[in-house]
C-alpha positions in Angstrom: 287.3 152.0 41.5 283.9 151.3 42.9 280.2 151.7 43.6 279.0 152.4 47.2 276.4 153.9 49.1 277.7 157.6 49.9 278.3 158.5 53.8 278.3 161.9 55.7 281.8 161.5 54.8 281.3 161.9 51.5 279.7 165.1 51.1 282.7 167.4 50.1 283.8 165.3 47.3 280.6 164.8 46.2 279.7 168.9 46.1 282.4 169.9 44.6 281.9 167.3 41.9 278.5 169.2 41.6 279.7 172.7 41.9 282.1 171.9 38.9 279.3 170.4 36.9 276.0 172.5 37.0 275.6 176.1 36.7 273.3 176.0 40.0 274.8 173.8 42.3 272.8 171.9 45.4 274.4 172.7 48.4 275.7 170.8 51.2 272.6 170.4 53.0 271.4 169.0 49.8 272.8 166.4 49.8 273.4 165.7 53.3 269.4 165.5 52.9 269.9 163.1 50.5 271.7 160.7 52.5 267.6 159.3 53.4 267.0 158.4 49.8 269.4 156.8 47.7 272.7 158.4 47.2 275.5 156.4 45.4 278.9 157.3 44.9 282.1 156.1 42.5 284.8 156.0 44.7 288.5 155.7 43.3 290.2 153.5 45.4 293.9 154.5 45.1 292.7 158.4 46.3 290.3 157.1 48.4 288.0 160.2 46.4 284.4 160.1 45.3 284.7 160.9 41.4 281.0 160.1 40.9 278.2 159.8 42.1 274.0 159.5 41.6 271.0 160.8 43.7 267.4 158.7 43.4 264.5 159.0 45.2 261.7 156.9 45.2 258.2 157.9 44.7 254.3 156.5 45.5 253.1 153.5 42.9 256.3 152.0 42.2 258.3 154.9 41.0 261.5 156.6 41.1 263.1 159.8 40.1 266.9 160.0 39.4 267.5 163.8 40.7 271.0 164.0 39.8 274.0 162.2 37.6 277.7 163.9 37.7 281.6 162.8 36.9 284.5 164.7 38.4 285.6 166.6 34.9 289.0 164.9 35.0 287.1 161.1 35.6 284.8 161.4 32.3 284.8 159.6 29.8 285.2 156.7 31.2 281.6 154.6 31.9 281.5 155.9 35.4 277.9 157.6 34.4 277.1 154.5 32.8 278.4 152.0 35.8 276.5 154.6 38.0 273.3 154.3 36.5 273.5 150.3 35.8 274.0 150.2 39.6 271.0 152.4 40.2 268.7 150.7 38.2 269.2 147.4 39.5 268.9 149.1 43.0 265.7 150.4 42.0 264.3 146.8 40.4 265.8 145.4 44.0 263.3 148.1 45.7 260.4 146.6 43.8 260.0 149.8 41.0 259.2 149.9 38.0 259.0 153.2 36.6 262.1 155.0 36.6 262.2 159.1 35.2 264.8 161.8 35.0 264.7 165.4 33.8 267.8 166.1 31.3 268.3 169.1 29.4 267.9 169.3 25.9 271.2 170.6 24.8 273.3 167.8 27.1 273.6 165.1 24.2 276.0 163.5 26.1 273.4 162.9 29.1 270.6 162.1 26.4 272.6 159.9 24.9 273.6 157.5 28.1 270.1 157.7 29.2 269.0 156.4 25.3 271.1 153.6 25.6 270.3 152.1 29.4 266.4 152.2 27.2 265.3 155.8 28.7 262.6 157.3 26.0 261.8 160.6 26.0 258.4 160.9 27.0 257.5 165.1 27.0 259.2 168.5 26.7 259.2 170.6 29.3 259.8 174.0 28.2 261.5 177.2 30.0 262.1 180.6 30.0 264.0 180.2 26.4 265.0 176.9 24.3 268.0 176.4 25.6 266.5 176.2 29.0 264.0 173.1 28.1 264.5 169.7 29.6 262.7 166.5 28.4 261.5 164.0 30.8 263.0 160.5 30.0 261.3 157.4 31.1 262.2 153.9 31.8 259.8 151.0 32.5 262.0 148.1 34.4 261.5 144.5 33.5 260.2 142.5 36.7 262.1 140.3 38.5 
């Protein structure tokens, strides 16, 4: 299994990795949009299937937003988030940023969790319609090169 940059190819593994992970899936065009950012993917090499995959975008003044994270259910557990978001990050420090944010909700501990240990703080609240709708905004200042 490996880290790549995703491909037009791509796209049907990688939505209905989303579509069985969020409630309110992006669509195809989505991510076919995404494609101009930075879209990586974990590909398992014996399938030749994305299992994985992470969508970034940077931002004015040296920052970048990490719009989306998600394992194929039958792949997690098993660092690909983690490997994902190492590879992002040093992406990111290549690319010359050093702020780094994502939006997680408050009820995914798991998510909160990885994010705490790549060094992500949480820096606000963002409330919703209810508390189990709220997110927190996580923050990461990278180390220059």
């Amino acid at each position: 299994m490996g880290i790549r940059s995703a491909t037009k190819k791509d796209l049907d593994d990688i939505v209905e990795i989303e579509r069985l992970s969020f409630p309110d899936p992006w669509d195809y065009n989505y991510f076919n949009a995404a494609l101009r950012n930075i879209l990586i993917v974990y590909e398992d090499y014996e399938t030749k299937k994305v299992v994985g995959y992470l969508v970034a975008v940077c931002c004015k003044q040296n920052r970048a937003v990490i719009m989306k994270v998600a394992v194929h259910p039958e792949y997690r557990n098993r660092r690909i988030a983690t490997e994902l978001l190492k590879a992002i990050l040093e992406i990111l420090k290549e690319k010359g940023i050093e702020d780094v944010e994502i939006d997680v909700d408050m009820m995914n501990r798991s998510a909160i969790e990885l994010y705490e240990k790549a060094g992500f703080k949480i820096a606000r609240t963002i409330p919703m319609n209810s508390e189990d709708e709220s997110f927190y905004t996580m923050k990461l200042r990278l180390a220059k090169s």
